[in-house]
C-alpha positions in Angstrom: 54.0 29.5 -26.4 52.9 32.8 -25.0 51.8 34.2 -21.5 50.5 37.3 -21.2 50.7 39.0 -17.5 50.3 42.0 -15.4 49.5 45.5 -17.5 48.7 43.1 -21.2 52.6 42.2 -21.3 53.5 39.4 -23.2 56.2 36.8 -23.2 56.4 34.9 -26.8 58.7 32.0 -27.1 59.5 31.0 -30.6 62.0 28.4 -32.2 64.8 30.5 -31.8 64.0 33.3 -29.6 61.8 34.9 -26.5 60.0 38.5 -27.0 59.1 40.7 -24.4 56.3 42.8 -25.2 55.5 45.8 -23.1 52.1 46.7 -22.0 50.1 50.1 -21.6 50.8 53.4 -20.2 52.8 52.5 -17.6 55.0 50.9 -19.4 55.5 53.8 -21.8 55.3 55.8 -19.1 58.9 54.0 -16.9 60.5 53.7 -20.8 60.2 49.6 -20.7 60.9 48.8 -24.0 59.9 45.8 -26.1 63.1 43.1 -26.3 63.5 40.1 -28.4 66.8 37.6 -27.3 68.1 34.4 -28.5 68.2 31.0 -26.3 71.7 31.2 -26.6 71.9 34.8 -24.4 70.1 33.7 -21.3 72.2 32.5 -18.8 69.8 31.9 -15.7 66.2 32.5 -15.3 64.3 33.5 -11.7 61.0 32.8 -11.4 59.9 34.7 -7.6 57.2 35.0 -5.6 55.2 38.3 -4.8 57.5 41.2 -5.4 56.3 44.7 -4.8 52.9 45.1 -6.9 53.5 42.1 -9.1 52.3 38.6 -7.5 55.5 37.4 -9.6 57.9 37.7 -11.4 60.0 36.0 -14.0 63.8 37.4 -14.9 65.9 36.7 -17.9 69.4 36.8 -16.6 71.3 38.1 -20.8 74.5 37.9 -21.2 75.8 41.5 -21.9 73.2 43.2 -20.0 74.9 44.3 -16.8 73.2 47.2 -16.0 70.1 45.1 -14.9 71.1 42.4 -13.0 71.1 42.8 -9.0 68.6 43.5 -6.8 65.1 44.3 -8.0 63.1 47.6 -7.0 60.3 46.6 -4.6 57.9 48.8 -6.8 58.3 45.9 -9.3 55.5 47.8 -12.1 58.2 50.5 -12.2 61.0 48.9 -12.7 62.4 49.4 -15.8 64.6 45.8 -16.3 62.9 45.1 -19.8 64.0 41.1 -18.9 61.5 41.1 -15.9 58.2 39.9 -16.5 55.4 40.6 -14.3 52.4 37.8 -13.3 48.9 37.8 -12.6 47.9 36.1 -9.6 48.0 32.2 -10.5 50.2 32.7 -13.2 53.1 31.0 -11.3 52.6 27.3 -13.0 52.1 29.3 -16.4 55.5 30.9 -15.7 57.5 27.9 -14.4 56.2 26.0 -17.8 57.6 29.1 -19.2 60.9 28.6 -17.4 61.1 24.5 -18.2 60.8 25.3 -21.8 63.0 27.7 -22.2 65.5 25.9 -20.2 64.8 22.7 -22.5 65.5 25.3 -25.6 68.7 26.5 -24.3 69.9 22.8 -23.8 68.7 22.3 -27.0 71.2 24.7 -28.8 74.1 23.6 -26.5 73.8 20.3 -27.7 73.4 21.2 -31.6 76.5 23.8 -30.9 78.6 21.5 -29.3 78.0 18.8 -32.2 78.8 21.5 -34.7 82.1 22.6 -32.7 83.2 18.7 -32.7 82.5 18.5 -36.3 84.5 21.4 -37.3 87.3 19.7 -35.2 86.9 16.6 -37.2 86.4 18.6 -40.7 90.5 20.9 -39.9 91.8 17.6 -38.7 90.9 15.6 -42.3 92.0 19.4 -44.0 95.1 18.7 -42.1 95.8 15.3 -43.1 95.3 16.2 -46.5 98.0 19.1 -45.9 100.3 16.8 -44.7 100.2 14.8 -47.7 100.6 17.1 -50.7 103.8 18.7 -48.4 105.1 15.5 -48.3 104.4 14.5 -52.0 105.6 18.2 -52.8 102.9 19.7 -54.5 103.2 22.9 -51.9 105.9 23.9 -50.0 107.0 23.9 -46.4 106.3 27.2 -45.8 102.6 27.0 -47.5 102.1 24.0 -45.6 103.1 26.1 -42.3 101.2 29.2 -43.2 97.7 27.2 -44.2 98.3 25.1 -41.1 98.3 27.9 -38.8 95.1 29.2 -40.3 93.4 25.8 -39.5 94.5 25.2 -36.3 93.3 29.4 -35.3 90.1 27.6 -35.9 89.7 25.1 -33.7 
């Protein structure tokens, strides 16, 4: 799925990932770089209404990237967030289709990691049972069972 908005900028979503692509000149011109982020580092998404010189604009919220959240700069073509994504006029369904998916993505992979944490779980637990049972039939020793049963439980 890609939109492209305001100055030729372009928002790809792949399997895995979204992409950012800058525009022209003025983006070279402000420094916007080019970013590419997994599903998994987005924690909200803002589409808006009319900001500045953009008709709208949608912001990827990533986790670990501080120094852009907060307030937007009315002159939204300057700003220099390179998670804010600026829209043509009646791009605003484009971008909330943009939103959806990406929202349906994210939910995706929360699902998939959450069935791969329980499964892990269930995976030490049996590696624990079996533990148990050469201790008791003494094929290791107490200590071995203590010291391999500590590295198990570290990762649940």
């Amino acid at each position: 799925m890609i939109i492209i908005g305001k100055l030729g900028r372009k928002i790809i979503l792949s399997d895995n990932q979204v992409e950012i692509k800058i525009g022209g000149a003025i983006d070279q011109l402000f420094g916007k770089p080019s970013v590419t982020f997994m599903y998994s580092q987005i924690q909200s998404i803002e589409l808006k209404n009319s900001r500045g010189l953009a008709d709208a604009t949608l912001t990827f919220i990533i986790s670990g990237n501080e120094p852009f959240r907060g307030p937007q700069k009315a002159f939204a073509i300057g700003d220099r967030n390179p998670y804010c994504f600026f829209l043509e006029s009646g791009q605003y369904s484009e971008a909330e289709d943009i939103r959806r998916e990406c929202l349906k993505r994210m939910e995706r992979i929360k699902v998939s990691e959450g069935q791969n944490a329980q499964h892990n779980t269930e995976d030490i637990t049996i590696q624990l049972e079996k533990l148990y049972n050469l201790k008791k039939t003494g094929v290791i020793t107490e200590d071995e069972f203590n010291n391999k049963k500590g590295e198990l439980l570290s990762r649940m």
